[in-house]
LOLOLO-271690 format. One record per atom (N, C-alpha, C): x, y, z. Coordinates in pm, whole numbers, plus 50000, padded with zeros to 5 digits. Atoms other than C-alpha are relative to their C-alpha. Example, Ala and Ser with C-alpha at 12.3 -4.5 7.8 and 13.67 -1.06 7.14 Angstrom:
REM LOLOLO-271690
500894988150000512304955050780500905012050000499184988149994513674989450714499235010950073
***
This chain:
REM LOLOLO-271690
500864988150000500005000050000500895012350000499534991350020501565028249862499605013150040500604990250003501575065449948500765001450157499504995649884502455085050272499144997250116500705004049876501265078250603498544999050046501574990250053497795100850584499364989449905500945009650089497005083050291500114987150018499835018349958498025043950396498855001950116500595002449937495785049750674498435001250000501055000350035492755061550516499704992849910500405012950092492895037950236499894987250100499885011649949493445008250481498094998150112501284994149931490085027550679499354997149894500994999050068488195024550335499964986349993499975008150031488964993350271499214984150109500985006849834487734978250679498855006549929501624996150006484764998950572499214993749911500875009250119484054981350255499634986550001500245014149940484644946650413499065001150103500844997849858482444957350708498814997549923501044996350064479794968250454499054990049906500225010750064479854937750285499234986750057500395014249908479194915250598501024989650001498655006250019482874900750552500124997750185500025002749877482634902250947498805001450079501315005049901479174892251031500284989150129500795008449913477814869451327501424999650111498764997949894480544880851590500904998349961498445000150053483684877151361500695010950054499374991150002486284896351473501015006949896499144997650088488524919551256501194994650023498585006949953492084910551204500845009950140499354990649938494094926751449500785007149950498504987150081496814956551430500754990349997498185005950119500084931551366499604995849921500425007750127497854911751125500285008849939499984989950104496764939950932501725009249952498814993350034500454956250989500874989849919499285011050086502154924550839499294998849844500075005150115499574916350568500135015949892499544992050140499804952350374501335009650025498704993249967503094962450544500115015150043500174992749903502334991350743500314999650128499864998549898503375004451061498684999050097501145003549910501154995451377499565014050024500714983649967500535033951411499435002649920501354997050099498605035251046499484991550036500785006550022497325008051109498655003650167500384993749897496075022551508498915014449951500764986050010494515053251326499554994849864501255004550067492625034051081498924989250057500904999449869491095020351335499145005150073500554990549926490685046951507498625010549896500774994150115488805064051143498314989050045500545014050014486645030051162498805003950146500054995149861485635037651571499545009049991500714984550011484585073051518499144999049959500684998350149482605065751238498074985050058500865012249920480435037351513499494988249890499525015950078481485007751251500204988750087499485007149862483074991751540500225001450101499225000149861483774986751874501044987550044499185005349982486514973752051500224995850117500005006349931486834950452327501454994350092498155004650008490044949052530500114987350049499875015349982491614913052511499414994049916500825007050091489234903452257500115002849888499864992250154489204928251926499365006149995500474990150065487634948151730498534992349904500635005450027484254939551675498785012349895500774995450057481154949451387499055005450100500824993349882478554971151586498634990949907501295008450045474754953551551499535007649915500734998650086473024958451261498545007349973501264999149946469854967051443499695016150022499364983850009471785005751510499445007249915500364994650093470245030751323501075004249867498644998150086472205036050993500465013150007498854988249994475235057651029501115001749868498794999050123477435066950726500625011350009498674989450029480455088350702500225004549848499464999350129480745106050383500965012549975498714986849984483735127550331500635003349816499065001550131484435119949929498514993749890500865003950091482195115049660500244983149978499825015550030483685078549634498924995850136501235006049885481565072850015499245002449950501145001750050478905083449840499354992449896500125015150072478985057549588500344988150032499625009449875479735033949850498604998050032500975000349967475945038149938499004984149900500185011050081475415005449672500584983850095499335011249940477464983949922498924991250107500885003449893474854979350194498345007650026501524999349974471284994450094499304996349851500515002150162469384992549782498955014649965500424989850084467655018049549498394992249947501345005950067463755011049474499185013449939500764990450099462375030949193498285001350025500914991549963459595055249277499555002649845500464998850133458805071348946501344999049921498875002750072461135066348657500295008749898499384991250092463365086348473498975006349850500964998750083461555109348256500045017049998499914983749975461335149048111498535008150090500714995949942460015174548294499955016950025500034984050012459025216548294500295001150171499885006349886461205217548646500585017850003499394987049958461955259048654501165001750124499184996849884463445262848991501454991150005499195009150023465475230548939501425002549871499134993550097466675240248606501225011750008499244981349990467845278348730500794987350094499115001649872469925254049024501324993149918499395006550056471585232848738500425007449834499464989350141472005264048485499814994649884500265009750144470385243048181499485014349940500484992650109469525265347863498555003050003501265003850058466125253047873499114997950143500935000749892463165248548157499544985650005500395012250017462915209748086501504989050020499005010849974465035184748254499324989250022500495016149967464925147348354500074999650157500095002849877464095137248680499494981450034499445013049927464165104148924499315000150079499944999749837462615096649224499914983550025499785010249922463465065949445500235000250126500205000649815463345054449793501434989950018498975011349968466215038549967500234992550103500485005249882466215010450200501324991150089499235010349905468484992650455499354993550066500685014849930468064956350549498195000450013501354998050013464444964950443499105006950022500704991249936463714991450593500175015949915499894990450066462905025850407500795016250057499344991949911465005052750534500295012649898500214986750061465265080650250499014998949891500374997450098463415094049973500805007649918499204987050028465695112049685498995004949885500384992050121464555135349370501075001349949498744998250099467355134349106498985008249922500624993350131467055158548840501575003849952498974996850145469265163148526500005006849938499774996750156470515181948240499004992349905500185010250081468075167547994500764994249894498865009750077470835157547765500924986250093499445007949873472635139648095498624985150037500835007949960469515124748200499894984749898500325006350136468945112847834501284979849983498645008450000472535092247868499394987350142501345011549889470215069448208499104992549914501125006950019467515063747988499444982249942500605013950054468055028947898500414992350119499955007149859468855017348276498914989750008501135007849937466054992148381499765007250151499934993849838466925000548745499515020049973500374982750005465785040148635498794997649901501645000750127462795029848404498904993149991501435008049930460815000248566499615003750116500445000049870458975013348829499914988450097500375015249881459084989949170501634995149952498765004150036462584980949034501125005350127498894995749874464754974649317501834991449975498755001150039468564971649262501085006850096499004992549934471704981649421501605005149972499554984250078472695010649245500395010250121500274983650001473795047049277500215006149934500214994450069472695070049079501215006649934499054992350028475895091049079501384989349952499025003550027477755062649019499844991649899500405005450174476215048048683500415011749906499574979950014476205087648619501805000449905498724998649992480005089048641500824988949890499375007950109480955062348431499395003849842500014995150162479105077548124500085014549973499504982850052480185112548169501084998549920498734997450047482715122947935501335004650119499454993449858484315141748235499524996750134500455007149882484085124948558499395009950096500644989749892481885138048868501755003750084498875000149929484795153949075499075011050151500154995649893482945176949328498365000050002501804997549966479445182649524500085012850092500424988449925478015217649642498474991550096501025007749884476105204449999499405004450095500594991249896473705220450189499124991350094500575007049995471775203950467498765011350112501274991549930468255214350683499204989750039500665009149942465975201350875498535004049981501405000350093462295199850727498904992650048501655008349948458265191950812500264991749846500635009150095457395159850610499095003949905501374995350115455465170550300498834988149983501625015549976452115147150258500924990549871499285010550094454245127649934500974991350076498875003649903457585124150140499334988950056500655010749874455555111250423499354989049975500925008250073453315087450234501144991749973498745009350086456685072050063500764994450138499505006849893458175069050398499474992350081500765004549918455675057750639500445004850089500224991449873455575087250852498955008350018501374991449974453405114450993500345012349885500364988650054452515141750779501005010550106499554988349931454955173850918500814994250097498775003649909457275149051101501815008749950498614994050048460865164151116500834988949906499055007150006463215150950888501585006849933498804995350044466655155950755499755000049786500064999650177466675170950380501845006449961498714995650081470265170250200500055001249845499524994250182470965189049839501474999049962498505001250060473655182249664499905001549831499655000150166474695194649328501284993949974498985008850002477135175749191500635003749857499054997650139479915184048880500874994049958498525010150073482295170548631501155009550049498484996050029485915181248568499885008449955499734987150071484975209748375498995006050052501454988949948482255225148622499124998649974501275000950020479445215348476498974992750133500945012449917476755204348697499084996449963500245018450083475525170648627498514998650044501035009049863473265160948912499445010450122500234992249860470895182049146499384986850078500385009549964470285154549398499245001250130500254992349813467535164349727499144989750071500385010349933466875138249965499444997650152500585001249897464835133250254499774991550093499755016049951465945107150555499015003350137500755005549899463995095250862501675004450070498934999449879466345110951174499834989350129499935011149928465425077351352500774990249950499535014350018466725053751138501285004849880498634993450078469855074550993500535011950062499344989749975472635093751065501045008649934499234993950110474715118550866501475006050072498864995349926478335122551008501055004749882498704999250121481365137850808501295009350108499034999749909484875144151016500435016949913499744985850057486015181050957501385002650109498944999449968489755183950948501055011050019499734983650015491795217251044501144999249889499084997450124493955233250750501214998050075498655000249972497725226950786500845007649896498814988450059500305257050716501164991449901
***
């Protein structure tokens, strides 16, 4: 595992996260330990101590002294760390995507002015997303209609009831010419609209968490307005905020 310290330790952190995510350490498995892990990708026990420690913060695991480092229950409301547009296409690892209405144009004004299109007619998305069965967001994608146009032969974006485990931004990304590289992210806390609530199975005007994200290639364009609405019972939105270094 190549790269300087910083980075050996957060790659070695993505990589526990993706095996975690997978169920690679279900039904009380423990992880390997720090000399394992320091022997098998040749790292010092101190990256390997502070990817760990990334892992721990992030309530992936807990740790048991004398025993290890164990998966936290399943039962936890879902917690995700997203710090990188790659965690956010990470969201395919452990929930699934069930199509609401399906990709399709639409006279979306306000949407349009957010995604600077020429025109007052984009494509839009909506799907619900669920862990271990349980429904925990609603999103609204909306597109460029030329962008959108590049989705339209998905199944998973065109059969309604079509449940798959997708993300949007990351089917997206492989047919941009210019890859997604950043997201503008705002978040708020919001009464349940009567749709929302209906899709979730909540109360009408319950609080929930609404996150926007516009999302762009390599050359600025933005791709993807993406605004999503989670249940603050059965999700949590964490992201680690690191101070600048001189």
């Amino acid at each position: 595992m190549a790269g300087n310290r910083g980075a050996a330790y957060q790659t070695l952190a993505a990589d526990l996260r993706t095996s975690i995510l997978q169920g690679k350490y279900a039904d009380g498995r423990a992880l390997p330990t720090e000399a394992e892990l320091s022997q098998q990708h040749q790292l010092s026990r101190q990256t390997v101590r502070r990817a760990f420690q990334e892992i721990v913060a992030e309530d992936l695991v807990y740790r048991v002294a004398g025993r290890g480092t164990f998966v936290v229950s399943a039962d936890r409301q879902y917690l995700r760390q997203h710090g990188s547009i790659e965690e956010l296409m990470g969201l395919s690892l452990d929930t699934e995507l069930e199509l609401l209405e399906p990709i399709g144009p639409r006279v979306d004004v306000a949407a349009a002015g957010r995604l600077r299109t020429t025109g007052d007619v984009v494509s839009t998305v909506r799907f619900r997303r669920l862990h271990d069965g349980k429904p925990f967001c609603i999103t609204d994608t909306t597109f460029p209609l030329e962008v959108g146009q590049q989705l339209s032969d998905l199944p998973e974006l065109t059969v309604q009831g079509t449940v798959s485990r997708i993300t949007v931004i990351g089917v997206l990304d492989k047919r941009l010419e210019s890859p997604i590289t950043e997201a503008d992210q705002s978040i708020t806390a919001v009464a349940a609209p009567a749709d929302i609530a209906d899709a979730l199975g909540c109360d009408i005007s319950s609080p929930l968490l609404r996150i926007d994200r516009v999302y762009r290639d390599g050359v600025g364009r933005a791709v993807e307005l993406a605004v999503s609405h989670f249940l603050p019972e059965l999700y949590s939105y964490r992201v680690q905020l690191r101070r600048n270094t001189p």
